[in-house]
C-alpha positions in Angstrom: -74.9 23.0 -5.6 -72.9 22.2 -2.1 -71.8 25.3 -0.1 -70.7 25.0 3.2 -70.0 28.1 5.3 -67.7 28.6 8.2 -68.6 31.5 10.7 -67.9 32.9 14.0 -71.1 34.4 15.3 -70.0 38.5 15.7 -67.5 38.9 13.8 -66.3 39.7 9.6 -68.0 37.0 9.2 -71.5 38.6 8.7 -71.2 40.0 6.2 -70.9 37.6 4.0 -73.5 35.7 6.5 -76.0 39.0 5.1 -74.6 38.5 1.3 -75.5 35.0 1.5 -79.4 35.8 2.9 -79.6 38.5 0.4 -78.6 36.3 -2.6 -81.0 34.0 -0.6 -78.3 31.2 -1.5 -78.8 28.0 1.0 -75.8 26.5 1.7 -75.0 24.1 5.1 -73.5 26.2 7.6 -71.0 25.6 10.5 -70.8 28.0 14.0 -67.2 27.7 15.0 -66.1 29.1 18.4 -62.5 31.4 18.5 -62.6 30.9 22.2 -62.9 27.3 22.2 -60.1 27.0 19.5 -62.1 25.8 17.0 -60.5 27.8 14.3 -56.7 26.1 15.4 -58.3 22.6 15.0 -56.9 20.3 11.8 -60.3 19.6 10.2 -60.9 23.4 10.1 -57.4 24.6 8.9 -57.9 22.3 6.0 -60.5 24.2 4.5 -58.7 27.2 6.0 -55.1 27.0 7.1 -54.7 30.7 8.3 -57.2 29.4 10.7 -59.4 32.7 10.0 -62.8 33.2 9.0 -65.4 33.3 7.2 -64.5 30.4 4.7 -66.4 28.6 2.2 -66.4 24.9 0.5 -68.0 25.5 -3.1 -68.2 21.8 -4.5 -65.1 20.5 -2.6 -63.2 24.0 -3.3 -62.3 25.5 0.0 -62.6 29.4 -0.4 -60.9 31.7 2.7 -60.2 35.3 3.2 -59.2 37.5 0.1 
């Protein structure tokens, strides 16, 4: 299984940081910085083009924000 996971350290995007240890799912996971604009950069607003977080690639399937 692939997973990749997009957070921001802080912020909505523990909780599903905590669902993910709880489920004890291992996935690759990549620390974005707001304050850097890493959110606003093209390689991240194509898994996510609100720009928000958290997101998740499942097996090439970008999933954002419900």
């Amino acid at each position: 299984m692939s997973l990749t996971f997009y957070y921001v350290p802080m912020s909505t995007s523990s909780i599903t940081e905590a669902v993910l240890a709880e489920l004890d799912i291992l996935c690759d996971r990549v620390q974005l910085s707001i304050a850097d604009g890493d959110t606003r950069k093209p390689d991240f607003l194509k898994v996510n083009p609100n720009g928000r977080v958290p997101a998740i690639v499942h097996e090439g399937t970008a999933i954002g924000e419900a």
